[in-house]
N, CA, C and O atoms as a Tripos MOL2 file, in Angstrom:
@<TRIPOS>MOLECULE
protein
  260   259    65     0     0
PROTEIN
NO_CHARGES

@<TRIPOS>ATOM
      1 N          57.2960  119.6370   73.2830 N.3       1 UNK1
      2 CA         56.8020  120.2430   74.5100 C.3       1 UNK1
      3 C          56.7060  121.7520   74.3200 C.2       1 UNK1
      4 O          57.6630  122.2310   73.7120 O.2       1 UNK1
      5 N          55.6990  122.6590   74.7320 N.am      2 UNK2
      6 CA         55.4670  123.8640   74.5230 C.3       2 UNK2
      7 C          55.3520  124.3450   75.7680 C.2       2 UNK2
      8 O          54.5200  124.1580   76.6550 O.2       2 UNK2
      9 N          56.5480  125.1490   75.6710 N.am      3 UNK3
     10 CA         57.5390  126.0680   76.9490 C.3       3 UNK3
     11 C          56.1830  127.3790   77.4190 C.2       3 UNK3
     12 O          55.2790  127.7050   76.6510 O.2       3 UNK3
     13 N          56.2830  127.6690   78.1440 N.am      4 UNK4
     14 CA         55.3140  128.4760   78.8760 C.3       4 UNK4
     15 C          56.3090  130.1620   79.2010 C.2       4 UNK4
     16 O          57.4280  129.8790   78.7730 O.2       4 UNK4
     17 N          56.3550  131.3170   79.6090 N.am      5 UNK5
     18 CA         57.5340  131.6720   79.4390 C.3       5 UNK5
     19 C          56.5670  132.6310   81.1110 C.2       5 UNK5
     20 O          55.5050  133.2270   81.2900 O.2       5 UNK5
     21 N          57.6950  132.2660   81.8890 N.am      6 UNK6
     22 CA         57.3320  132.5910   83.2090 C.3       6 UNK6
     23 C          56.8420  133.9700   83.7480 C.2       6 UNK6
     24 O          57.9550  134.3690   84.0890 O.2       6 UNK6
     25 N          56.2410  134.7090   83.9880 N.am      7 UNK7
     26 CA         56.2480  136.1710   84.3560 C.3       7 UNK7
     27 C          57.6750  136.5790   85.3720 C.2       7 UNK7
     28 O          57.9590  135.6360   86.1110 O.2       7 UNK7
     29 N          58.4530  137.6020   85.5060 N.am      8 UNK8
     30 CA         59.3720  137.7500   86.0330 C.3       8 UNK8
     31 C          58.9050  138.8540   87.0830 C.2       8 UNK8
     32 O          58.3960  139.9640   86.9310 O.2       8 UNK8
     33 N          59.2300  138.2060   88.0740 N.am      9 UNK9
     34 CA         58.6210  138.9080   89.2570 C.3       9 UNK9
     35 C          60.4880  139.7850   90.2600 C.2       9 UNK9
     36 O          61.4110  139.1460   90.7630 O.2       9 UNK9
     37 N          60.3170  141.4410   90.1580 N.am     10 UNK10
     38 CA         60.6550  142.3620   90.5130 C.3      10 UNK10
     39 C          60.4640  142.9870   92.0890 C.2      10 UNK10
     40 O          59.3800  142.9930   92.6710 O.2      10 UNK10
     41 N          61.6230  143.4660   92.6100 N.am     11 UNK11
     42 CA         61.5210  143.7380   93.7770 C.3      11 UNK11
     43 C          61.4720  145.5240   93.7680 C.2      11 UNK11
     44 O          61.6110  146.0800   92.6780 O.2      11 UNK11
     45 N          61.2590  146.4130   95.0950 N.am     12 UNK12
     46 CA         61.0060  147.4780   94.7360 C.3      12 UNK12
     47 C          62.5630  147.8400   94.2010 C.2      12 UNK12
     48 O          62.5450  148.1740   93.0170 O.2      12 UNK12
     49 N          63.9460  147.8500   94.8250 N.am     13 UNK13
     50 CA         64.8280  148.0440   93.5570 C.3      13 UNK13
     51 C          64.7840  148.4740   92.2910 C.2      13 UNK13
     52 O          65.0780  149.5430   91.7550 O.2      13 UNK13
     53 N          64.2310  147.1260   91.7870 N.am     14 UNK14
     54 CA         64.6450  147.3920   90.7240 C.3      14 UNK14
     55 C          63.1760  147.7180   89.9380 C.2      14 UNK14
     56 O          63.0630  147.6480   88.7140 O.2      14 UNK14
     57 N          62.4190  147.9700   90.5680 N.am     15 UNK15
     58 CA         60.6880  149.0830   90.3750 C.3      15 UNK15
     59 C          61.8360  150.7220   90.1110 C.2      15 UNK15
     60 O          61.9560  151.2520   89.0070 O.2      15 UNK15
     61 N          62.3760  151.1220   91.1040 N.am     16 UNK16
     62 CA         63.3230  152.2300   91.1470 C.3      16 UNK16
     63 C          63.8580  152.2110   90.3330 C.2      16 UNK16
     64 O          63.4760  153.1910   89.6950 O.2      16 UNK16
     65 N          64.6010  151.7170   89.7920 N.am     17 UNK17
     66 CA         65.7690  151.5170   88.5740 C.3      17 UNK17
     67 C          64.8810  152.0260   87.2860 C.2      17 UNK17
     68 O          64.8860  153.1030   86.6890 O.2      17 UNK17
     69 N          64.1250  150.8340   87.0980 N.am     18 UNK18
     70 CA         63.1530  151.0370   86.1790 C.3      18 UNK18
     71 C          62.6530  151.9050   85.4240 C.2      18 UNK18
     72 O          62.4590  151.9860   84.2110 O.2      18 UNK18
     73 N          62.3650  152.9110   86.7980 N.am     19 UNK19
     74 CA         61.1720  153.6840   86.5500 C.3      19 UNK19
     75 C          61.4210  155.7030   86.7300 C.2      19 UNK19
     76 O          60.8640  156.7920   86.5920 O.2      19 UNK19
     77 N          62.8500  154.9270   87.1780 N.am     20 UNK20
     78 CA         63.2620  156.6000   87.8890 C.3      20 UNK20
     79 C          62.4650  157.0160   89.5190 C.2      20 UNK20
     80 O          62.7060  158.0480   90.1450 O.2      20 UNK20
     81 N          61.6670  156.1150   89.8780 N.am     21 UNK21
     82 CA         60.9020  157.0650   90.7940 C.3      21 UNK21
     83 C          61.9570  156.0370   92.0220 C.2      21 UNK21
     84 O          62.7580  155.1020   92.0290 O.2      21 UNK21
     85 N          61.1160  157.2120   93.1500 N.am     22 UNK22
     86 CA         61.4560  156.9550   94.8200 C.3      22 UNK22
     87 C          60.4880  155.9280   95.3080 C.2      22 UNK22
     88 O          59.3770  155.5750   94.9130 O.2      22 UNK22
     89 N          61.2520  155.5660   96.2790 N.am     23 UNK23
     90 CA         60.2010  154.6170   96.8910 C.3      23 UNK23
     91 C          58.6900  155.2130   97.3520 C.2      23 UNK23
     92 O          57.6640  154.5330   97.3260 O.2      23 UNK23
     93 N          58.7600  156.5530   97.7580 N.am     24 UNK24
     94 CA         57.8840  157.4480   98.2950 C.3      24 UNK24
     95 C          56.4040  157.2140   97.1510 C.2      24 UNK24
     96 O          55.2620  156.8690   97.4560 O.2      24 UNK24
     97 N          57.1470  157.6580   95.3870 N.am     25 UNK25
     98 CA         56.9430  157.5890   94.4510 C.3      25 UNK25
     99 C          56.0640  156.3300   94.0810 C.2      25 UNK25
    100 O          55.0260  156.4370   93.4270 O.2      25 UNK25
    101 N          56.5640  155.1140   94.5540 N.am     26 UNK26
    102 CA         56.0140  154.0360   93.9160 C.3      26 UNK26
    103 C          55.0470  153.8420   94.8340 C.2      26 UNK26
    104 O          53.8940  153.8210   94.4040 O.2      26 UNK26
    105 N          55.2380  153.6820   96.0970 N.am     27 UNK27
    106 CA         54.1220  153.6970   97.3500 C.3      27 UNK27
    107 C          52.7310  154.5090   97.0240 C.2      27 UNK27
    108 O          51.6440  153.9870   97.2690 O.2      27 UNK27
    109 N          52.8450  155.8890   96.4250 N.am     28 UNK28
    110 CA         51.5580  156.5760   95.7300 C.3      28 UNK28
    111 C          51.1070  156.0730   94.8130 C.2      28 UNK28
    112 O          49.9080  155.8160   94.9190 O.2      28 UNK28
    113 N          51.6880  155.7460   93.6940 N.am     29 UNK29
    114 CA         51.4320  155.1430   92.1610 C.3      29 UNK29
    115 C          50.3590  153.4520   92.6400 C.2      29 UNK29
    116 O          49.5660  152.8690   91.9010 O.2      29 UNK29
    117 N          50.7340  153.0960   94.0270 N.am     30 UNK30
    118 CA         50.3200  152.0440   94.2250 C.3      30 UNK30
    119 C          48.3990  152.2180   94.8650 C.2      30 UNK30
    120 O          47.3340  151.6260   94.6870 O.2      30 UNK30
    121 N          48.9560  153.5030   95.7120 N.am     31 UNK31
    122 CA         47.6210  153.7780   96.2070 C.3      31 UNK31
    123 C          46.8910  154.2940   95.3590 C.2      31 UNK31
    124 O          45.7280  154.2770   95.7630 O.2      31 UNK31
    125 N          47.0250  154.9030   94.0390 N.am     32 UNK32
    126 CA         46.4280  155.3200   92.5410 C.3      32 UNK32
    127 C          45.9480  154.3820   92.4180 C.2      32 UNK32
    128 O          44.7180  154.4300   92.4200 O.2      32 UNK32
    129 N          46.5240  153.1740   92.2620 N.am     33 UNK33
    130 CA         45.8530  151.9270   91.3450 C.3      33 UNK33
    131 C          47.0890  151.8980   90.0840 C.2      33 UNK33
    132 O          46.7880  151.2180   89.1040 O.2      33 UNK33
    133 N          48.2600  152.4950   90.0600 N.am     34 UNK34
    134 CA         49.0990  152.2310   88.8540 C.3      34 UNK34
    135 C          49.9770  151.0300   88.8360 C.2      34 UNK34
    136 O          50.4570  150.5540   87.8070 O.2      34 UNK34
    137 N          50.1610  150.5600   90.0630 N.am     35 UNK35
    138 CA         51.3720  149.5890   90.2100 C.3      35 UNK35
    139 C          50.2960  148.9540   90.8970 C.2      35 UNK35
    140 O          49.3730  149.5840   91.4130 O.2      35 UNK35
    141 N          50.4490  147.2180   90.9130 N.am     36 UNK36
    142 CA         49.6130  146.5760   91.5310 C.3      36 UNK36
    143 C          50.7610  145.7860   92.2820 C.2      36 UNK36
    144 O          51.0800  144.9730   91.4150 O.2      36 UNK36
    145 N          51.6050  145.5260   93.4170 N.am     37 UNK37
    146 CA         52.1980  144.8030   94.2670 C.3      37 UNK37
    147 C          51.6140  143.2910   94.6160 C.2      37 UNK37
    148 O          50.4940  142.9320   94.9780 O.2      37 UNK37
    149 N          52.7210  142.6230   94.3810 N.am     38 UNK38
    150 CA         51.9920  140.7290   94.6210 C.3      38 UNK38
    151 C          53.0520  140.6910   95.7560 C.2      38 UNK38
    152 O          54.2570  140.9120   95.6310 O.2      38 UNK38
    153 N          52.1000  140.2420   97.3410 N.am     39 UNK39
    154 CA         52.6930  139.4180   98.3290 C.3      39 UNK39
    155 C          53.3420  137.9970   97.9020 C.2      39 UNK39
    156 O          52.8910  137.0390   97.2740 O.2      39 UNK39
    157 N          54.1630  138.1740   98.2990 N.am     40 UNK40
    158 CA         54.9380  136.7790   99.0870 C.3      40 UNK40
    159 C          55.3010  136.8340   99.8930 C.2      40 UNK40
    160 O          56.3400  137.4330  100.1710 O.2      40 UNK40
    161 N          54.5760  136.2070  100.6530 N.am     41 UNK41
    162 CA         55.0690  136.4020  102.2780 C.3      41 UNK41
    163 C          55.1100  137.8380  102.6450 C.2      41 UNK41
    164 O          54.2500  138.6730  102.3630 O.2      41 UNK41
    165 N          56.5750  138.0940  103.5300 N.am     42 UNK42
    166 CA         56.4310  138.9650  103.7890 C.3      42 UNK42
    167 C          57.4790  140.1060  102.7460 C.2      42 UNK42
    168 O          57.9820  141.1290  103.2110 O.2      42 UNK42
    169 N          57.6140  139.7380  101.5640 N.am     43 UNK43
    170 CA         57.7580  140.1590  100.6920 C.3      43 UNK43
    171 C          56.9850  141.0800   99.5520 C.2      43 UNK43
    172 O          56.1690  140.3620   98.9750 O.2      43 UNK43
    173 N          56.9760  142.0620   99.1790 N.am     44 UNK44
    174 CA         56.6640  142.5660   97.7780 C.3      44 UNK44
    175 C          56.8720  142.5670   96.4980 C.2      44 UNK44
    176 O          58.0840  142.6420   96.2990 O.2      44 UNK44
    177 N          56.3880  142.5290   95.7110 N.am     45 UNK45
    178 CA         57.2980  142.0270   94.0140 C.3      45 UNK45
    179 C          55.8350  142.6750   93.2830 C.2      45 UNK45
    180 O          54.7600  142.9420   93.8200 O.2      45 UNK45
    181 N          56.2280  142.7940   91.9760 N.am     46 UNK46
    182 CA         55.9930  143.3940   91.1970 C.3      46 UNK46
    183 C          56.1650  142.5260   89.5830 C.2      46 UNK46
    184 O          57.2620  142.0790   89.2490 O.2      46 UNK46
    185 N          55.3120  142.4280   88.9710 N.am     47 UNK47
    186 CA         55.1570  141.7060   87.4890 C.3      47 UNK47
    187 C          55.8970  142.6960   86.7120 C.2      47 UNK47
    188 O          55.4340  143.7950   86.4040 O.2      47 UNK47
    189 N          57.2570  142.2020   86.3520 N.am     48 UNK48
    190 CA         58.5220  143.0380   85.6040 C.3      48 UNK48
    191 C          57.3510  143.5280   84.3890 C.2      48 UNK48
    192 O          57.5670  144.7070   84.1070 O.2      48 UNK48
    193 N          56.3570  143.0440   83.7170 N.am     49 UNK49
    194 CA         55.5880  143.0680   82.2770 C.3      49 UNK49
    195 C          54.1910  144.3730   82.5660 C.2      49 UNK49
    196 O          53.4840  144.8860   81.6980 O.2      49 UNK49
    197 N          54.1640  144.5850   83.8650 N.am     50 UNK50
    198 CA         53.5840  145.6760   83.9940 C.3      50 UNK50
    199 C          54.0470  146.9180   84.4450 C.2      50 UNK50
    200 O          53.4560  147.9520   84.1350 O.2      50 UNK50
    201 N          55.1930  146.9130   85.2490 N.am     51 UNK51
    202 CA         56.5180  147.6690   84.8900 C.3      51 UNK51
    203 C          56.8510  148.4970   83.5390 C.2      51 UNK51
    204 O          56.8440  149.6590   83.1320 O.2      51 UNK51
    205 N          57.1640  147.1170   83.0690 N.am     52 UNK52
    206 CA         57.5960  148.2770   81.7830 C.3      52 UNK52
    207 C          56.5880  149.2980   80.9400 C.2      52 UNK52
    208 O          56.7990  150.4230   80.4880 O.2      52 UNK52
    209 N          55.4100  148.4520   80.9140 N.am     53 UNK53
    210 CA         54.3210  148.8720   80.3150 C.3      53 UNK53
    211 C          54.0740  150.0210   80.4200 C.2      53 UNK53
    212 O          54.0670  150.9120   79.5710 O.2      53 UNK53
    213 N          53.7760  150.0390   81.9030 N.am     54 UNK54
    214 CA         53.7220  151.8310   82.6690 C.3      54 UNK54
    215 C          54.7130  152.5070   82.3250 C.2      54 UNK54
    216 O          54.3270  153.6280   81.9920 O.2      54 UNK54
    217 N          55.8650  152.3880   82.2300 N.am     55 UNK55
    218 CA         57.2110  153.1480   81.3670 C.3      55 UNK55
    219 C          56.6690  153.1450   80.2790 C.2      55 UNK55
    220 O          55.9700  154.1510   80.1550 O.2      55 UNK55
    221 N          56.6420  152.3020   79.1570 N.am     56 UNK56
    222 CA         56.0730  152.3980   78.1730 C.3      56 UNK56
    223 C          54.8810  153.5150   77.3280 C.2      56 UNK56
    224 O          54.7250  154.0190   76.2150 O.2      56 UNK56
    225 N          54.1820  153.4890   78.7360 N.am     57 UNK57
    226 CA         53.1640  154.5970   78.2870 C.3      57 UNK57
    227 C          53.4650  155.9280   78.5710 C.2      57 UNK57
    228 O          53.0050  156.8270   77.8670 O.2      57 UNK57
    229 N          54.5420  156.2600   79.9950 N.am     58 UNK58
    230 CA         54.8460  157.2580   80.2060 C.3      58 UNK58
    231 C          55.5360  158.0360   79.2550 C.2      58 UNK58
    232 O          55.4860  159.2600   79.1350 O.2      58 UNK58
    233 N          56.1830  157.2310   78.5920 N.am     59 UNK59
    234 CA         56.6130  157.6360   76.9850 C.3      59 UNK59
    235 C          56.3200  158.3960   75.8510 C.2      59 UNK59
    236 O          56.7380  159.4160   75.3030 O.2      59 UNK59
    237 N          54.9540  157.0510   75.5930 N.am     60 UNK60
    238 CA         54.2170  157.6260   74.2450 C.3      60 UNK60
    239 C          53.3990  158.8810   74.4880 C.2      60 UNK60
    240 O          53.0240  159.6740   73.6240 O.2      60 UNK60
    241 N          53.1630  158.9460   75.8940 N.am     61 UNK61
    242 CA         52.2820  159.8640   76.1990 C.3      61 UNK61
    243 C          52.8890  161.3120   76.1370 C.2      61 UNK61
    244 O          52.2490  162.2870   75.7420 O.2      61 UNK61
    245 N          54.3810  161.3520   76.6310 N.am     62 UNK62
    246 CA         55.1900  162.2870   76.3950 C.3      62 UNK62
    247 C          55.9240  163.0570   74.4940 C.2      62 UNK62
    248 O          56.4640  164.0400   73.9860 O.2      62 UNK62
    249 N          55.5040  161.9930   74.2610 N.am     63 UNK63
    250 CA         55.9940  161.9220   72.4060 C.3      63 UNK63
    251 C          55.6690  163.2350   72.3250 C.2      63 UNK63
    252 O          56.4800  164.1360   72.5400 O.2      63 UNK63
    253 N          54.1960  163.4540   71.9400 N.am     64 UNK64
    254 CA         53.7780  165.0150   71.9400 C.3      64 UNK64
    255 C          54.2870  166.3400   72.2380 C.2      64 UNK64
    256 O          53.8650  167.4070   71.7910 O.2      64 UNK64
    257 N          55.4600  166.1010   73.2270 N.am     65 UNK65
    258 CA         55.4640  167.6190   73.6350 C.3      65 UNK65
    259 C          56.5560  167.7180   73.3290 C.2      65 UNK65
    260 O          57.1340  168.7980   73.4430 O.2      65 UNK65
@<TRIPOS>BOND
     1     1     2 1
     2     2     3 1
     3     3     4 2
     4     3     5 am
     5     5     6 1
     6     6     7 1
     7     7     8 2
     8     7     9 am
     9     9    10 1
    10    10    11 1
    11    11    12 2
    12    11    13 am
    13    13    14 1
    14    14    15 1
    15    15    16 2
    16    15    17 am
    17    17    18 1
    18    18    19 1
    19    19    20 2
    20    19    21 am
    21    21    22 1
    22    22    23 1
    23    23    24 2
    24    23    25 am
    25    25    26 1
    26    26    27 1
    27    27    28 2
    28    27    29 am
    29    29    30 1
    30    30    31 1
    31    31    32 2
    32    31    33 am
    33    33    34 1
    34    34    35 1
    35    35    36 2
    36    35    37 am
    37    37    38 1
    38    38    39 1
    39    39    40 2
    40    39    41 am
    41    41    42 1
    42    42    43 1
    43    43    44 2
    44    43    45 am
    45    45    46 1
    46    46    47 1
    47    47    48 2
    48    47    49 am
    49    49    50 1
    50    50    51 1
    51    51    52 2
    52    51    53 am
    53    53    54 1
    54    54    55 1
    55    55    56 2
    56    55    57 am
    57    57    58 1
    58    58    59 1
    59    59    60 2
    60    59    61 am
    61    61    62 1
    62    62    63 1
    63    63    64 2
    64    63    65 am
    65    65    66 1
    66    66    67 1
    67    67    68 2
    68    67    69 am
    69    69    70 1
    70    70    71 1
    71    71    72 2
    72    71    73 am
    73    73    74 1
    74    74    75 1
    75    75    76 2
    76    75    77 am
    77    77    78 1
    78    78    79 1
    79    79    80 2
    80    79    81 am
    81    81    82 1
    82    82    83 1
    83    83    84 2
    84    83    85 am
    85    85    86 1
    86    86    87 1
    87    87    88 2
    88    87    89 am
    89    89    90 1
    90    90    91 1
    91    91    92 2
    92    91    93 am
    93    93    94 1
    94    94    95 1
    95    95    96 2
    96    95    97 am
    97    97    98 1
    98    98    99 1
    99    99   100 2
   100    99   101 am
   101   101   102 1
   102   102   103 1
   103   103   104 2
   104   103   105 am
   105   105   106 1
   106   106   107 1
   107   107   108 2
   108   107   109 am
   109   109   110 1
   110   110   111 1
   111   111   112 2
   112   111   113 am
   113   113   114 1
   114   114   115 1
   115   115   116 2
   116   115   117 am
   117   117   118 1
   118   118   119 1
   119   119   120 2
   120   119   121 am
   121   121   122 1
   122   122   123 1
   123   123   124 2
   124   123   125 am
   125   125   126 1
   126   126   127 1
   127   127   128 2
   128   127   129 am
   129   129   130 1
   130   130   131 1
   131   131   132 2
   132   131   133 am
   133   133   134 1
   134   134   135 1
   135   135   136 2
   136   135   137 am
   137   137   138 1
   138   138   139 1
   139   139   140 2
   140   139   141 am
   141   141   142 1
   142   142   143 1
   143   143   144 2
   144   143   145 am
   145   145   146 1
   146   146   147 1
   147   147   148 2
   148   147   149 am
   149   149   150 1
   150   150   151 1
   151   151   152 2
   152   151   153 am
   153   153   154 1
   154   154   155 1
   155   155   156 2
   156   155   157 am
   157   157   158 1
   158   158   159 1
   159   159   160 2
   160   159   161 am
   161   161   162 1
   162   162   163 1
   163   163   164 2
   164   163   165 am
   165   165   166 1
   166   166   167 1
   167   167   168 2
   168   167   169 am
   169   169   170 1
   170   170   171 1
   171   171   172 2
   172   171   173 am
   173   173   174 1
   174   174   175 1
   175   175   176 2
   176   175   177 am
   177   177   178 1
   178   178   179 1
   179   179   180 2
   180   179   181 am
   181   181   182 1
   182   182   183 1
   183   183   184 2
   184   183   185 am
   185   185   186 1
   186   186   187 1
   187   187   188 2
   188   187   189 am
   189   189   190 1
   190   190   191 1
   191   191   192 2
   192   191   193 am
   193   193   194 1
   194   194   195 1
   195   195   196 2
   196   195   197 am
   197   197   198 1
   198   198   199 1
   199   199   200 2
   200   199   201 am
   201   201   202 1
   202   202   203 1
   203   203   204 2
   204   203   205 am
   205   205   206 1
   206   206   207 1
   207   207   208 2
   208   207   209 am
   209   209   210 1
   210   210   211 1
   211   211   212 2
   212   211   213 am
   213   213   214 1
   214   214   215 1
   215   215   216 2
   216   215   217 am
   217   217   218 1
   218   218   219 1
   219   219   220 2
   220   219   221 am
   221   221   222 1
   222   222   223 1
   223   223   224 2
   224   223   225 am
   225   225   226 1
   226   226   227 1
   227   227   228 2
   228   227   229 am
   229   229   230 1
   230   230   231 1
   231   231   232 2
   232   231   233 am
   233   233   234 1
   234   234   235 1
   235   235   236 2
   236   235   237 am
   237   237   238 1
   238   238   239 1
   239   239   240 2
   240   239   241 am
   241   241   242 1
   242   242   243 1
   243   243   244 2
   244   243   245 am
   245   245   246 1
   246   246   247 1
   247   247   248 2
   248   247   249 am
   249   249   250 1
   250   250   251 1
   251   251   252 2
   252   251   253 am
   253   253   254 1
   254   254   255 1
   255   255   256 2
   256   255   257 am
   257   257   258 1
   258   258   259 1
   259   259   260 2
@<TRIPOS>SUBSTRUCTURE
     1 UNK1         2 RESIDUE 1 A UNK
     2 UNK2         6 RESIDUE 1 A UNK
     3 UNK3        10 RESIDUE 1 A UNK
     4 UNK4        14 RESIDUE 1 A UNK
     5 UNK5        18 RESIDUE 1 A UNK
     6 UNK6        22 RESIDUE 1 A UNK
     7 UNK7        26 RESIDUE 1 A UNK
     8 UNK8        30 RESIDUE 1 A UNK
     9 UNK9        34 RESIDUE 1 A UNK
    10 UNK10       38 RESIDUE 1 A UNK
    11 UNK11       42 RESIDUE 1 A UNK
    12 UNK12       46 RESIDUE 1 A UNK
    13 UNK13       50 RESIDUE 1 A UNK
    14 UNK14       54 RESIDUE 1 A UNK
    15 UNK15       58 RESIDUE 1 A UNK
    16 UNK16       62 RESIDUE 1 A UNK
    17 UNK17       66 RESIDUE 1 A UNK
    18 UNK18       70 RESIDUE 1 A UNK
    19 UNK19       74 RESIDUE 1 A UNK
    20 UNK20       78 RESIDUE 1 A UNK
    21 UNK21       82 RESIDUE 1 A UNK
    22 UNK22       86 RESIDUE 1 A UNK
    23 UNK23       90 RESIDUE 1 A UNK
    24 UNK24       94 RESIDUE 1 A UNK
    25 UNK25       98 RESIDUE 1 A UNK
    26 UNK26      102 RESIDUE 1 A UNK
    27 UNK27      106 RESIDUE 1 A UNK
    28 UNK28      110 RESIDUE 1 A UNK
    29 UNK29      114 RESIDUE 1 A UNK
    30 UNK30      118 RESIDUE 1 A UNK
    31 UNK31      122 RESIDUE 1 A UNK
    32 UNK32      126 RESIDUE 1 A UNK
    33 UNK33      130 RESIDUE 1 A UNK
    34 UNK34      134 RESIDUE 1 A UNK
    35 UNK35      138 RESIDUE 1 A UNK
    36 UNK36      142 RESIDUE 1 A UNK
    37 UNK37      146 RESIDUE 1 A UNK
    38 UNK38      150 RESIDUE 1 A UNK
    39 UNK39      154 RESIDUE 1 A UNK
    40 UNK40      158 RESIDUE 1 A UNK
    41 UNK41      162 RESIDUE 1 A UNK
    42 UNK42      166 RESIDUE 1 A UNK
    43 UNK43      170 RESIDUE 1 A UNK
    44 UNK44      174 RESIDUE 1 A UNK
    45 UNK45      178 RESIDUE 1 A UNK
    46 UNK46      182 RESIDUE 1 A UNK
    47 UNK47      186 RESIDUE 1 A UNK
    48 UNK48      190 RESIDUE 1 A UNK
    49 UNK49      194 RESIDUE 1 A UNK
    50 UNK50      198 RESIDUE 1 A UNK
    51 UNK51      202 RESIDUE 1 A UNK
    52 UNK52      206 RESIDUE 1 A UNK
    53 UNK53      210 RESIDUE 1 A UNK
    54 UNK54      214 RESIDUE 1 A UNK
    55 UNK55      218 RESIDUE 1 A UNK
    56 UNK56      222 RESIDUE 1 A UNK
    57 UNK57      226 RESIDUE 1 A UNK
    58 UNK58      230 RESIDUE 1 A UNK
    59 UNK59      234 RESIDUE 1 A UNK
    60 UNK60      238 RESIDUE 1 A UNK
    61 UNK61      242 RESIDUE 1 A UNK
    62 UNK62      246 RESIDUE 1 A UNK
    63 UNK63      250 RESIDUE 1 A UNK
    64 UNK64      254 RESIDUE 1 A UNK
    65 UNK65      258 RESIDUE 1 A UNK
């Protein structure tokens, strides 16, 4: 049987934790188009794999200086 490996879905928490930013912070990044937010219900969550990514780049992008 070939396991599928689930996307891990994130609350704003731990978006904060993550990322260093404020909620204020992630609320803009969202109206940018950087963070894309998935309803549930009356819930928000966040794809942990695009999370990091955006960390990820905030990174390499910083290498330079």
């Amino acid at each position: 049987m070939n396991a599928v490996a689930t996307p891990r879905l994130i609350e704003i928490p731990e978006v904060t934790r993550l990322t260093s930013l404020r909620k204020t912070s992630i609320y803009e990044a969202i109206k940018r188009g950087e963070f894309r937010p998935i309803r549930l219900g009356r819930k928000t969550v966040f794809a942990e794999a695009e999370i990091l990514a955006w960390v990820s780049a905030r990174i390499s992008s910083n290498q330079g200086i």
